[in-house]
Every structure is written in structure tokens, then in C-alpha cells.
C-alpha positions in Angstrom: 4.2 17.1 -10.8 7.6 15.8 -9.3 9.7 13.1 -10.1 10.2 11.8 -6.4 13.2 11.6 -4.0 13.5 10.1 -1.0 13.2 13.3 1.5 9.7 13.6 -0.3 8.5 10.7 -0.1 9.0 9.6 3.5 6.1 9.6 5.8 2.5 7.7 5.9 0.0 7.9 2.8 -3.3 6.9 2.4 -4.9 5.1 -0.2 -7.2 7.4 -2.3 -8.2 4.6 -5.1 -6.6 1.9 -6.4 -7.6 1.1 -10.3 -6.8 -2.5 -12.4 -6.6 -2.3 -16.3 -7.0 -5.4 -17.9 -3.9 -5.1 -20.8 -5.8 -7.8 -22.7 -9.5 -6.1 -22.5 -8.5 -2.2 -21.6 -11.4 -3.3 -18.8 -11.1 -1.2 -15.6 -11.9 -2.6 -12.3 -11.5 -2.0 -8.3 -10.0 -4.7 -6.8 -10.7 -3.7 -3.7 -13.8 -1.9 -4.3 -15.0 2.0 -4.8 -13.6 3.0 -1.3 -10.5 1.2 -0.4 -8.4 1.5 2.5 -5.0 1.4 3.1 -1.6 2.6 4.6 1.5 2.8 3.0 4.6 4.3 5.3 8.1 5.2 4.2 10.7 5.4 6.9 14.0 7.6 7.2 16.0 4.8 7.5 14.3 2.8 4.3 11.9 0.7 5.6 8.1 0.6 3.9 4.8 -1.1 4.6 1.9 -1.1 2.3 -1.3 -2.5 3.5 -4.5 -2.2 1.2 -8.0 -3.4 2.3 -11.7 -3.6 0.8 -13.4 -0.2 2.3 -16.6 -2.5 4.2 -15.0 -6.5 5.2 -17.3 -8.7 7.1 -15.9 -9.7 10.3 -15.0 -13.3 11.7 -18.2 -15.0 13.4 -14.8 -15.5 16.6 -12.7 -13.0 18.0 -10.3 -15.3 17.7 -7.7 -14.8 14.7 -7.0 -18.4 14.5 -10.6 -19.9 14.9 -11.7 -18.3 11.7 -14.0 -20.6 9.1 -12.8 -21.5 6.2 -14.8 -19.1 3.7 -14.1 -16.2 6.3 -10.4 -16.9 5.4 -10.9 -16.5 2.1 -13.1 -13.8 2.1 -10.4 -11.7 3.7 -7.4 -13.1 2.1 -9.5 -11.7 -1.5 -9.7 -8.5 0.6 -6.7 -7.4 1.9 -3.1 -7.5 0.4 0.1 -6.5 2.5 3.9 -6.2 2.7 7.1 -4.9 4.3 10.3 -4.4 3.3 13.5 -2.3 2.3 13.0 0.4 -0.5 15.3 1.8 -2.2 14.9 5.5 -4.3 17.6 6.5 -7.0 17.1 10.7 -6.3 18.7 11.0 -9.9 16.2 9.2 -11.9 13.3 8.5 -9.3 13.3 4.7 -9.9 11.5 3.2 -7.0 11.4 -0.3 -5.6 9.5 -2.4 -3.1 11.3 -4.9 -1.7 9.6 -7.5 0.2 10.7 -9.0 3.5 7.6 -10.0 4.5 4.5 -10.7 1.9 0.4 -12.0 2.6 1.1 -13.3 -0.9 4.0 -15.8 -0.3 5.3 -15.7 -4.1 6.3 -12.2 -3.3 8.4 -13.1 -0.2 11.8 -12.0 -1.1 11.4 -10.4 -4.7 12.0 -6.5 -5.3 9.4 -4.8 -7.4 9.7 -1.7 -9.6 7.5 0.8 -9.1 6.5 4.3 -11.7 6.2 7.2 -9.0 5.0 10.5 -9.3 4.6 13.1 -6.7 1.7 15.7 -7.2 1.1 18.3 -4.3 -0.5 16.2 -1.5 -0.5 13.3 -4.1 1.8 9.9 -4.5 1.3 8.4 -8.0 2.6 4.7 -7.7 1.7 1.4 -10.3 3.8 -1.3 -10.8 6.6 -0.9 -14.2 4.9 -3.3 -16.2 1.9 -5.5 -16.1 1.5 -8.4 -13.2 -1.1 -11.7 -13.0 -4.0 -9.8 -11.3 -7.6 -11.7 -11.0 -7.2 -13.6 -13.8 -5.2 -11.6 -16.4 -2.7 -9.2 -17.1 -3.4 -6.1 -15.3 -1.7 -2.7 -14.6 -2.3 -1.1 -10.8 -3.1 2.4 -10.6 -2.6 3.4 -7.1 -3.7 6.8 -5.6 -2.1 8.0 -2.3 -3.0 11.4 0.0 -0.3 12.1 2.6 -1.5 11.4 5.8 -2.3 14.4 8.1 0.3 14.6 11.1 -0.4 12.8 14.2 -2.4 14.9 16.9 0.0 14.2 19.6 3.2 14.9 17.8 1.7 18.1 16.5 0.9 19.3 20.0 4.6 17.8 21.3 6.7 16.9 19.2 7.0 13.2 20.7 5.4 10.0 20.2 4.4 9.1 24.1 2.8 12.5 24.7 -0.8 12.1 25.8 -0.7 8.8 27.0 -2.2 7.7 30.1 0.6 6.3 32.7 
């Protein structure tokens, strides 16, 4: 178990569980089900992107991203959460934080976020530093990332384009 640094923790991860305790209750729950999916990318240059997802999410009856009904809307808002922004790593004490740029939940447009992180092998270790409003209480989120495997093509190339058809 590491505390992290930035060199380690750059790259793509991908969401092995995520885990709500209700501080009020000590209740467990999974927010976004048994078998979530998500994404969350560190860049060199100290950008990040998390996006987290319900494992199974029923689809729109239209292709269309803006014809959607209203209850498909809110099924998928209570589904999926997302954001992108700056982060910023102290190497000396491994404080992380989130800022966010962009947000699907517009009260966290423009806040930065503290974050505990831990590194473990193949493993990033990441809840928030104190309880947040979650579902209708006070909850902390337990977040479990794998690092992703490298991309085929820039394991056979070394570049990004390779393999693509003209």
C-alpha cells in the first residue's frame, strides 16, 4: 500500500465497485448497482475525467439524445454521474483533489473536492475526505479502481493512429 504521487497515478482506471455508507445508519449501499462501470483518466499535464455508470441502463425508446422522454431522463440522470477538471497531487503528503470544470451535477461546477487516496498494486483507493449529501443522507463513497490494461494499438506501436483504416 502506497501513499500516491502523481507519476503513479496517471493513466486510465476502471471502476471495480463503488460502496455508500450511510454515517447516520452505518447502512451500506450501491449506488450504482453490484457491477458498476466507469472510467476515470489522469493526464500528464493534470487533467482528469471520472465517469461512473449503473452496470445494465435501459436505453432511450430514440436514437436521438435530445428526443428522450421525460422518465428516460431521469432514469439515466439517477444512473450515471460525471466530471472533468484540473487535479492537483501534493507528492509530499498525497492530498488529492478533483476539481471540476465541467460537472452532470451542476452544484459541483466549479468546486474542488478532497479526495483520501491510496494506491495498492493494480489498485486506486479513492472516497471523498469527509461525508457528502448522497440519496438522501450523509454518506461516505468508497470507490474501487483497477488500472486499465494498455491500449492494443499502442502496445503493438507505440502511437495512437496505428491500426486505423485511411
Amino acid at each position: 500500500m502506497t501513499k500516491i504521487n502523481r507519476q503513479q497515478l496517471v493513466g486510465a482506471w476502471l471502476l471495480a465497485s463503488y460502496v455508500e455508507q450511510d454515517m447516520a445508519t452505518g447502512v451500506s449501499s450501491f449506488p450504482m448497482g453490484e457491477h458498476p462501470k466507469g472510467v476515470i483518466l489522469y493526464t500528464p499535464d493534470g487533467y482528469m475525467s471520472a465517469q461512473l455508470a449503473k452496470g445494465e441502463r435501459a436505453r432511450f425508446a430514440s436514437d436521438d439524445v435530445y428526443a428522450g422522454r421525460a422518465d428516460e431522463y431521469e432514469q439515466a440522470g439517477q444512473s450515471y454521474l460525471a466530471y472533468s477538471g484540473r487535479y492537483f497531487v501534493d507528492d509530499a503528503t498525497g492530498r488529492l483533489e478533483h476539481e471540476m470544470f465541467v460537472s452532470f451535477f451542476p452544484n459541483w461546477q466549479g468546486q474542488r473536492q478532497v479526495r483520501v487516496a491510496r494506491i495498492d498494486g493494480d489498485m486506486l483507493y479513492l472516497a471523498p475526505a469527509e461525508p457528502m449529501p448522497f440519496n438522501g443522507g450523509l454518506k461516505m463513497a468508497y470507490l474501487a479502481w483497477r488500472r486499465a490494461p494498455a491500449h492494443p494499438a499502442l502496445e503493438a506501436t507505440g502511437s495512437v493512429g496505428a491500426g486505423r483504416a485511411a
